[in-house]
C-alpha positions, 0 to 999 in steps of 0.5 A: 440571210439573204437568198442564195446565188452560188452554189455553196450558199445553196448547199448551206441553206439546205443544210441549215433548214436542217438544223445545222449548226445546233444540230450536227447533220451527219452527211459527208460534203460529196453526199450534199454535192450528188443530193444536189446533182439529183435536184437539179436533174429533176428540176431540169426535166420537169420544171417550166423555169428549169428550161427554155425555148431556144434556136440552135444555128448550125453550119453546115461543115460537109462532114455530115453527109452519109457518103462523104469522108467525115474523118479519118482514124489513125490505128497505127501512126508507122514511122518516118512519115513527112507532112508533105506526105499525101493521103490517097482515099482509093474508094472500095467499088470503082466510080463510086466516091470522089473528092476527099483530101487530106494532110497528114499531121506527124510528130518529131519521129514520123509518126502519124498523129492525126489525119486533117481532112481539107475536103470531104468529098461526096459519093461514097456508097461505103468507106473508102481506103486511105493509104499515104504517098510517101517515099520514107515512111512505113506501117501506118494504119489508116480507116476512114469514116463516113458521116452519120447524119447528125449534128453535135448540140452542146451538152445544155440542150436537152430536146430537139424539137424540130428542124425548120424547114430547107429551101422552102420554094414558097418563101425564097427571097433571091427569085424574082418569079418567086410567088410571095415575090409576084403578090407583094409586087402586084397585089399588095397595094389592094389589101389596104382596102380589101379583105384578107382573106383571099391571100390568108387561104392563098398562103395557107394553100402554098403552105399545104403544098409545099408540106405535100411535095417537099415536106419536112426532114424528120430528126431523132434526138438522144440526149445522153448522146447530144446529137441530132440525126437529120434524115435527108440528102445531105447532098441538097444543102451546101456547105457553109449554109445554116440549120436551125434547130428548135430545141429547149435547153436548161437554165444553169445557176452558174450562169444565172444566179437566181435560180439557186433561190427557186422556192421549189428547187430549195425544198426538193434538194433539202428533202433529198440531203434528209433522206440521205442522213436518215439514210446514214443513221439507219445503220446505228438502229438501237445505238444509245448516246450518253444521257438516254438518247437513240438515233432514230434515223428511220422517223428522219428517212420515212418524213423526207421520203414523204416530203419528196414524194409530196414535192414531185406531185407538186411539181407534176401539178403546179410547176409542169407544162402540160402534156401536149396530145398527139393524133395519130 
C-alpha cells in the first residue's frame, strides 16, 4: 500500500506492522488513538521536521497594557438593566487612571451578560470600580481586570524565541535626519567604488548603540498557557501598531498530509501501540489457549520497550537540532 496520509491510514499501518489481521492485536481503538497522541508530542518536541521556524504578527489591541482596563467580569448580572445603561469605572485612588469606556450587553429580562469594552483607558495604578448608571436596574456585580502584559499565541506554537525589537531609532524609515536616511543620501554613491568596511563598523556601531541605550523587551513564554509576557511599557507602542514574534510552531499532519509517512514517526508510534498490547496481555500471565499455546505478553512488553528506548536515542542523535551553548 501506499504510504499513509490520513490518520486513519496511519492507525492501520501501525497496526498491521504488528501482524493485524493474521494476528489479533489486543488493543482497544481509544488506546491506538492516545499511543498516537504520545507519538506525535514527542515528535513535535524533538524532531527538526516536526516544527518550524515562523513569525507571528500581532496587533496591538490596548488591552495589554498593566494599567489599562483589559475587561470586565460580570459576577452578577442584576436585573431590569438596559443597553443604554453607561458603565462608570471610578479609579480606587484619585487621579490615577482615566479613559476607559464600555457598553453594557443585556438579555431579554435585564440581566447583564457581558461588559463590552469600547476603550480601555491608561494610567490605572490597580483595578478601578465599575458601577452602571441606570435608572431601572439593580444587583449587578461588576470587577474590572487590568492587563498582563502578555500576547495570546495560537495553540501550534510551541516556543517564543524573541521579540524583534520596537521603534529602533537607527532603522526608522519616516525621518529625514534619520542616520541610515543621511548615509544613503550622501554616501552611497561611493561605496561602488570604496571599500566597505567603513560603513559595516559604522552599522555594527549604531547597532551596539542602540542595544546599550534602548536594548531589548525581554519575553517569558509557557506553552501549556500559550502566552507571551513581554516586559515593557506598554504605554510606548500605540494601538493598532504591529509585534512580532520569532517562534517555532509545529507541523499538523491534518494540514500537511506527508508527515503521516515519516519513517521515524511510524516506527515510534508502532512501538509505543506494542508496548501498550504486551501491556494488556500481561494481565492473563500463565492463561493457557486451547492447543497448548500461553499468552506471553511480558516478551511483547519487554521488545517494544526496547524499541522505543532504541528509537528515542535515534532521535537525540539523528533527527534533533543540536543544543545550542549559552555564556553567561
Amino acid at each position: 500500500m501506499a504510504a499513509p496520509t490520513t490518520r486513519a491510514e496511519f492507525k492501520e499501518y501501525c497496526l498491521r506492522r504488528l501482524g493485524k489481521p493474521v494476528i489479533e492485536i489486543n488493543v482497544d481503538e481509544d488506546q491506538v488513538e492516545d499511543r498516537v497522541d504520545d507519538a506525535l508530542r514527542y515528535y513535535w518536541d524533538y524532531h527538526f521536521d516536526g516544527s518550524e521556524r515562523t513569525f507571528y504578527k500581532y496587533r496591538v489591541q490596548g488591552n495589554e497594557s498593566l494599567t489599562a482596563v483589559a475587561n470586565v467580569s460580570v459576577a452578577n448580572g442584576g436585573t431590569s438593566y438596559s443597553n443604554s445603561d453607561t458603565v462608570v469605572f471610578t479609579p480606587v485612588y484619585e487621579s490615577q487612571g482615566s479613559g476607559a469606556t464600555a457598553n453594557v450587553v443585556t438579555d431579554a429580562n435585564g440581566t447583564i451578560s457581558s461588559i463590552t469594552m469600547t476603550a480601555n483607558g491608561s494610567g490605572y495604578d490597580v483595578a478601578p470600580t465599575v458601577t452602571i448608571t441606570t435608572s431601572t436596574g439593580s444587583g449587578a456585580s461588576l470587577t474590572a481586570n487590568l492587563g498582563d502584559g502578555s500576547i495570546t499565541l495560537p495553540n501550534n506554537i510551541i516556543g517564543a524565541v524573541r521579540l524583534f525589537s520596537i521603534g529602533d531609532p537607527s532603522v526608522r524609515s519616516d525621518d529625514l535626519f534619520n542616520i541610515r536616511y543621511q548615509i544613503a543620501l550622501n554616501d552611497m554613491y561611493t561605496l561602488t567604488s570604496v571599500s566597505m568596511v567603513p560603513y559595516y563598523t559604522t552599522m555594527e556601531h549604531l547597532a551596539l548603540i542602540t542595544e546599550l541605550l534602548v536594548g531589548k523587551q525581554p519575553i517569558r513564554f509557557n506553552r501549556h498557557k500559550n502566552q507571551v509576557f513581554v516586559d515593557m511599557n506598554w504605554g510606548s507602542v500605540a494601538v493598532g501598531e504591529y509585534l512580532l514574534i520569532e517562534a517555532y510552531k509545529v507541523i499538523d499532519p491534518a494540514t500537511y498530509s506527508e508527515a503521516w509517512a515519516d519513517h521515524w514517526l511510524m516506527k515510534y508510534a508502532t512501538a509505543l501501540i506494542k508496548r501498550q498490547w504486551g501491556s494488556n496481555l500481561t494481565k492473563f500471565v500463565g492463561m493457557q489457549l486451547p492447543g497448548g499455546v500461553q499468552f506471553n505478553g511480558e516478551k511483547i512488553y519487554d521488545d517494544a520497550v526496547q524499541e522505543i528506548q532504541t528509537l528515542e536515542q535515534e532521535m537525540i542523535t539523528n533527527y534533533s537540532l543540536p543544543v545550542m551553548d549559552m555564556i553567561g
